[in-house]
C-alpha positions in Angstrom: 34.8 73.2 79.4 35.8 76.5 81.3 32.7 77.8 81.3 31.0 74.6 82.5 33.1 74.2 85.5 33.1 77.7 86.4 29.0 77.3 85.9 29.2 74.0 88.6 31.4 76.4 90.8 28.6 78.9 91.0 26.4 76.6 92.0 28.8 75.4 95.1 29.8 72.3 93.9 33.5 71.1 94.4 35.0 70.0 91.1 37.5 67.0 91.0 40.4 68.5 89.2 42.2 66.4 86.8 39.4 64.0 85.7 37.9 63.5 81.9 34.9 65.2 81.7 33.5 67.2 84.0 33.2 65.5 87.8 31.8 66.6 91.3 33.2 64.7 94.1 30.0 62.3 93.7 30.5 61.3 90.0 30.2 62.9 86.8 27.8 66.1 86.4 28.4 67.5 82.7 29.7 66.5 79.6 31.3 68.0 76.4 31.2 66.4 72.7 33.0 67.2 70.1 32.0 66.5 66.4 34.4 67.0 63.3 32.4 66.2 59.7 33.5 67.1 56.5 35.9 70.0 57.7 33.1 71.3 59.9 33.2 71.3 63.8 30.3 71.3 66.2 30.5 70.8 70.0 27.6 70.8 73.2 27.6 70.9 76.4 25.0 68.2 78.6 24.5 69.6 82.2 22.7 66.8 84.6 20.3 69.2 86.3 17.1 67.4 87.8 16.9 64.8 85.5 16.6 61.0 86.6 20.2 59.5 86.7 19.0 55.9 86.3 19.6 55.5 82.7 22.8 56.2 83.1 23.6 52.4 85.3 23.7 51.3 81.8 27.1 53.4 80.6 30.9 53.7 82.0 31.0 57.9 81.8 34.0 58.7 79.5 35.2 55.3 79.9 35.6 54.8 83.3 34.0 51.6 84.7 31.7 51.7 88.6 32.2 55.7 88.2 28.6 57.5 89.4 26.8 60.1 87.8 25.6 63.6 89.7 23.6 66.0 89.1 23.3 69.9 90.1 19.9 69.1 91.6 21.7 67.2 94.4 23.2 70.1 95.7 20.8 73.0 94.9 17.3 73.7 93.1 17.8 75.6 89.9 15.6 75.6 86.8 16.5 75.1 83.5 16.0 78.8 82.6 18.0 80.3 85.7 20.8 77.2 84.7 21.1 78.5 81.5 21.0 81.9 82.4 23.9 81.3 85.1 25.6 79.2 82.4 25.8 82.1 79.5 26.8 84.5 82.1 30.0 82.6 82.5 30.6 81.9 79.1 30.6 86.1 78.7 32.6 86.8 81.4 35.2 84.1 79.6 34.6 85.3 75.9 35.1 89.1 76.4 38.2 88.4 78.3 39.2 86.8 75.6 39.0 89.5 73.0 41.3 92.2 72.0 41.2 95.1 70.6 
């Protein structure tokens, strides 16, 4: 989640602290899943980016009811490639902290 909200943060967008899941001060922008399976873990990562937030009328993000949904595309134009791009260069910075020698 770390690198996700330092990601939003690089792209100028406030984050509401304290909130399940990943919020902007306009509704929810990412989202994190966790799956555990036979003893094995997996996990993603879903950044709203340009996509059409219509669909999304439909759900209650992470269970709460009337909240909206954002997107990075409201607040700046980014592709997918340069997203990504922007997004593993965070996760680096947060991984090779992380390790000791």
């Amino acid at each position: 989640i770390q690198t996700t909200e330092n990601f939003i943060r690089k792209c100028n967008i406030i984050i509401v602290p304290n909130s399940q899941g990943v919020f902007s001060k306009n509704g929810k922008i990412a989202s994190v899943g966790l799956n555990l399976k036979k003893g094995i873990s997996t996990h993603g990562v879903a950044i709203n980016l340009n996509n059409d937030l219509t669909e999304f009328a439909c759900i209650d993000p992470c269970g709460v009811a009337g909240q909206a949904v954002d997107k990075v595309g409201n607040y700046l134009d980014i592709s997918l490639e340069d997203a990504f791009e922007l997004w593993q260069e965070e996760f680096k910075a947060l991984t090779s902290r992380a390790v000791t020698h």
